[in-house]
C-alpha positions in Angstrom: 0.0 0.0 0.0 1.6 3.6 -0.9 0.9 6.8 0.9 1.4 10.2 -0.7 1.0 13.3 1.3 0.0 16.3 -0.2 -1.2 19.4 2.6 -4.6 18.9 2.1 -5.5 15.1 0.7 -3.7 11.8 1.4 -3.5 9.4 -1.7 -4.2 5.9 -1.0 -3.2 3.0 -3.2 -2.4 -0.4 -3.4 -0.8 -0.3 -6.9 2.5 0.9 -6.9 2.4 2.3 -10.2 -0.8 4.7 -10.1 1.7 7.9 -9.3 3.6 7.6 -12.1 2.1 10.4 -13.9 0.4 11.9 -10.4 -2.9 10.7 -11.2 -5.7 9.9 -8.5 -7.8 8.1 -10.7 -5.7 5.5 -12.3 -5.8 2.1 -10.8 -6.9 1.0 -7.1 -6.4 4.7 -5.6 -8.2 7.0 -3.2 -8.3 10.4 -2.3 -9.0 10.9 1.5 -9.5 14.7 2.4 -7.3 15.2 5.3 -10.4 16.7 7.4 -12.1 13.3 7.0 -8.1 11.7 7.5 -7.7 13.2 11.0 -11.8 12.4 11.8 -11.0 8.5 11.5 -8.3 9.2 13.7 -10.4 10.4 15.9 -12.9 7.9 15.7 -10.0 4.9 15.8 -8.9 6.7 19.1 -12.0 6.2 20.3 -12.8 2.1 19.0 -9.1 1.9 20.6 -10.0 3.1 23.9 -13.9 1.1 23.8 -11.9 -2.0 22.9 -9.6 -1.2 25.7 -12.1 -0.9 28.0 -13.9 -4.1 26.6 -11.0 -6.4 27.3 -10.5 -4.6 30.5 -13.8 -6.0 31.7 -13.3 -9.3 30.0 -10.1 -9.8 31.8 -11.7 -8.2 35.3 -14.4 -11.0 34.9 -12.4 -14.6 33.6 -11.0 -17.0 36.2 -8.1 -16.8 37.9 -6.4 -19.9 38.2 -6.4 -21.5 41.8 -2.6 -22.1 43.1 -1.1 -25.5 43.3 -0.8 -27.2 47.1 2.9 -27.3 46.5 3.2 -24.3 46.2 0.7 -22.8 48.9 2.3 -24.8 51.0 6.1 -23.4 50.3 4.9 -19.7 50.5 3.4 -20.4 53.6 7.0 -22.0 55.4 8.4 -19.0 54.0 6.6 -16.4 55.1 6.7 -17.8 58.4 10.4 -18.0 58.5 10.6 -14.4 57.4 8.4 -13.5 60.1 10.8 -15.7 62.4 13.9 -13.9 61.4 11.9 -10.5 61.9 11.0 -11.4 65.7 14.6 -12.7 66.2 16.1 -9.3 64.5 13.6 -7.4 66.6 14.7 -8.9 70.3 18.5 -9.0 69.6 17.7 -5.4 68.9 15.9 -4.6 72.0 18.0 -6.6 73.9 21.0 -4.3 72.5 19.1 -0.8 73.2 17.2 -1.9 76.3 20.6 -1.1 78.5 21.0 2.0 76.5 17.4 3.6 77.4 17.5 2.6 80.9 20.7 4.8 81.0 19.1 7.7 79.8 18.3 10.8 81.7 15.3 10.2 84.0 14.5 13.6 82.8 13.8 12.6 79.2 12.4 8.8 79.8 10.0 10.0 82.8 8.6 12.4 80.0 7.9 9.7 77.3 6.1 7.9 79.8 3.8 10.4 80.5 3.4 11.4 76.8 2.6 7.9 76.2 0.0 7.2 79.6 -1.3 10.8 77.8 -1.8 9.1 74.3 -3.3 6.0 75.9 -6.0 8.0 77.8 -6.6 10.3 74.6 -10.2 9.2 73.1 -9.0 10.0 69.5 -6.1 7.9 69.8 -8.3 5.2 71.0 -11.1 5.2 68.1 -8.2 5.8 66.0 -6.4 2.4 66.5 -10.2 0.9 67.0 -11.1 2.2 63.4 -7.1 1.0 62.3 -7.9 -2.6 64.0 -10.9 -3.2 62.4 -10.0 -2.1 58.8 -7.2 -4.8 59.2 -9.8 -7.1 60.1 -12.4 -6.4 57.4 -9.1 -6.4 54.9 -8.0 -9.3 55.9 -9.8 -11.9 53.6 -9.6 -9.7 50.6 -5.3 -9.7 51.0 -5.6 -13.5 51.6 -7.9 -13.9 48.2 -5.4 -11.2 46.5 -2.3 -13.5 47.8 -3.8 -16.3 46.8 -4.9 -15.1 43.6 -1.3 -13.6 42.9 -0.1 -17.3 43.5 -2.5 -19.0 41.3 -1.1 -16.1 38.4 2.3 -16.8 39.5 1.7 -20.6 39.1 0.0 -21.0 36.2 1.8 -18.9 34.2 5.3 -17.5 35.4 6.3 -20.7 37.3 6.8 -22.7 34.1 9.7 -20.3 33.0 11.1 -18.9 35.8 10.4 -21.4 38.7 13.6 -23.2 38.9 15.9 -19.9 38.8 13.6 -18.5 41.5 14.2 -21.4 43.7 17.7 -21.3 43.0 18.2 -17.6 43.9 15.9 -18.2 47.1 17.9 -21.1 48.1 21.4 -19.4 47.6 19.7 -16.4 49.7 18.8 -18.4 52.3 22.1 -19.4 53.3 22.9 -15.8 53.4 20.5 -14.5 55.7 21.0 -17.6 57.9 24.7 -16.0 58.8 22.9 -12.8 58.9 19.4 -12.7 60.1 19.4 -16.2 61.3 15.1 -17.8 62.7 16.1 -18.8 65.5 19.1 -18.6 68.2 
């Protein structure tokens, strides 16, 4: 197909030799008026954006794939061995600064206290957390179904290719972080 631009029409034609002499009318070709050129743009911006929008919502409405047990399973033993290595990182470190803030001035610690007994008592604080607790609760589910459904994605369509180099990498970072950021004592 061959394109010839003039300022105010566009030439259309399948036939390469229809602009031999600069004739429109010889052959398969087409004057478009560039008015009526830049409408169809328009309008193709437009079936672009509904089609968008239509496989947006046929997406938002298909199936996601339910994860494998396996791997359920292996998420689960790792997320609960991150959160052991986070509890053991968190006492060594308040083991380490608990000396530290008992030596502080009783000046500045007696103050905390009493900002914090303050904060306790303060009824906005309190519906505050109560409103912060029960969003977590209510949100709950829909993170566990979003995890879950993130896992099913994973398995069904990323764990075929990259599975094996994942589990390499996690292995070969695990015996880092147990030097490191070891679960347990």
């Amino acid at each position: 197909m061959t394109f010839v631009y003039s300022p105010h029409y566009i030439m259309v034609s399948t036939c390469p030799d229809c602009f031999t002499d600069n004739s429109a009318t010889k052959g398969d070709c087409h004057l478009i008026h560039w008015d009526l050129y830049t409408d169809y743009n328009k309008m193709n911006g437009k079936l672009a954006l509904a089609l968008v929008l239509a496989l947006q919502v046929s997406v938002c409405l298909c199936e996601v794939p339910e994860p494998d047990k396996e791997l359920v399973e292996k998420y689960e033993a790792m997320k609960s061995v991150f959160y052991k290595r986070l509890m053991n990182a968190y006492s060594k470190v308040q083991a380490a600064v608990g000396p530290m803030t008992e030596s502080l001035g009783q000046g500045q610690g007696q103050a905390a206290k009493d900002y914090i007994e303050e904060l306790q008592g303060n009824p906005k604080f309190l519906s505050a957390v109560k409103i912060g607790s029960g969003l977590v609760q209510e949100a709950a589910p829909l993170v566990d179904k979003a995890r879950m459904a993130g896992l099913g994605l994973y398995g069904h369509y990323v764990r075929p290719h990259v599975g094996t180099y994942l589990d390499e990498a996690i292995t070969s970072i695990k015996g880092y972080l147990d030097k490191v950021l070891p679960a347990e004592d």
